[in-house]
N, C-alpha and C positions, 0 to 999 in steps of 0.2 A: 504494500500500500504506500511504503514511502515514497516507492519508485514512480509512483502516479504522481504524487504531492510535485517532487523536486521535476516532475517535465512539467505539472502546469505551473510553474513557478516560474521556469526558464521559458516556456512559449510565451507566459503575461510578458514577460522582460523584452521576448524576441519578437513581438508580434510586430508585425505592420499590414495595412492597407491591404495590398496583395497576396495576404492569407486570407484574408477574411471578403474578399471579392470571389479568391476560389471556394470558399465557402457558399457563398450564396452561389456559386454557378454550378455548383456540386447537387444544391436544392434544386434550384431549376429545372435543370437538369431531370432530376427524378420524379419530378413534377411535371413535366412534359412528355416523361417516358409511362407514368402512370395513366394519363389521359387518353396516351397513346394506347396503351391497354384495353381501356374502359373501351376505347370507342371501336380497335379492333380486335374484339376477344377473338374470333374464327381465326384469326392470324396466333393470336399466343397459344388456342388447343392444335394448332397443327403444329408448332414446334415445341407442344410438350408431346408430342404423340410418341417419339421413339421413345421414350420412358412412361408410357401409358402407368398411372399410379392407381388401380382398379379403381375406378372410379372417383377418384380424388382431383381431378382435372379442375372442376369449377371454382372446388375450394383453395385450390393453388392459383387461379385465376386472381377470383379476390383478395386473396394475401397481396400477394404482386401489386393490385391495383393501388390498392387502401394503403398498404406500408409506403411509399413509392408517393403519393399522394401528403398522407401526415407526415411519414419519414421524412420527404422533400421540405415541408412546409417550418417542422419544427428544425431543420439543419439551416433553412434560409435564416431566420431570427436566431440561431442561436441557441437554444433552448434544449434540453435535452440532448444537443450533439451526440456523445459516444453512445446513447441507449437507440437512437434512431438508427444511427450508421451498426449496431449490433446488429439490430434488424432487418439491414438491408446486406449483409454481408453473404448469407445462404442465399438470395435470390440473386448476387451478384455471381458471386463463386457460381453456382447452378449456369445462366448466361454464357459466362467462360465456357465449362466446360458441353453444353449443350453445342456449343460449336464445334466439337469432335466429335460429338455422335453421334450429330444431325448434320442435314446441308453446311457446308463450309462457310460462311458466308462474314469475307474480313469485314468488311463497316462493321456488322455489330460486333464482331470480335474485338476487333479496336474500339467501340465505344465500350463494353462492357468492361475490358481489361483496363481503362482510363477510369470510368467510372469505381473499377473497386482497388487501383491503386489510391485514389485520390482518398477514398472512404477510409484506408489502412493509413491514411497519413493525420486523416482529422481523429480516427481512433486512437492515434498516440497521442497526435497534436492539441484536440480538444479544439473548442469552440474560440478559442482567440478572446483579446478583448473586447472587441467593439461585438457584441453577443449579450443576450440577455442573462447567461448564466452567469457569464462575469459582473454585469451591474447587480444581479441578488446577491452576488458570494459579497461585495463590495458593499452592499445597503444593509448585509447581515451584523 
């Protein structure tokens, strides 16, 4: 646990601007890719179909959408950062490797791989200053 203390001690120190911009485009991001979901589920069951989950399809649907949706929403403000990005990390990792055992397809490969490098650096990094975890921990 100290080892969490002494990074966000050193990220509050190290933070600038351009951490906490790829933050919010990290939200964004998952927030465009959730609505993307919503509005093309037929596309997201035909690339869950090589791992058909007996009938678990829809309810992996909705995970996707809704985490991806909230998850995006509380990583833009700040807010919960590493509990969101926990969340989004099996659908990420999932993404990766579904591109080896489905159709090949780089674009999402390289978004997905961007997207869950970037998630592995705010799970260390944490929400930065300009975040609203930091003005509570500060108003505490």
């Amino acid at each position: 646990m100290s080892a969490i203390v002494r990074l966000n001690k050193w990220a509050n120190a190290h933070t600038n601007i351009g951490f906490d911009t790829l933050r919010v485009l990290l939200g964004a991001f998952l927030i465009y890719k959730g609505i993307h979901f919503m509005t093309h589920t037929e596309m997201l069951i035909d690339v869950l179909n090589p791992v058909d989950t007996f009938g678990w399809t829809m309810i992996i649907v909705h995970y996707i959408s809704m985490t991806h949706l909230f998850g995006g929403l509380l990583i833009i403000i700040g807010l919960l950062t590493r509990a969101s990005i926990f969340f989004q990390l099996p659908i990420l990792v999932s993404a990766v490797l579904l591109n080896f055992v489905g159709e090949m397809i780089v674009i999402n490969l390289l978004q997905a791989s961007a997207a869950l490098l970037v998630s592995v650096f705010f799970l260390i990094y944490g929400s930065g200053k300009h975040s609203v975890d930091y003005t509570l921990k500060i108003g505490m």
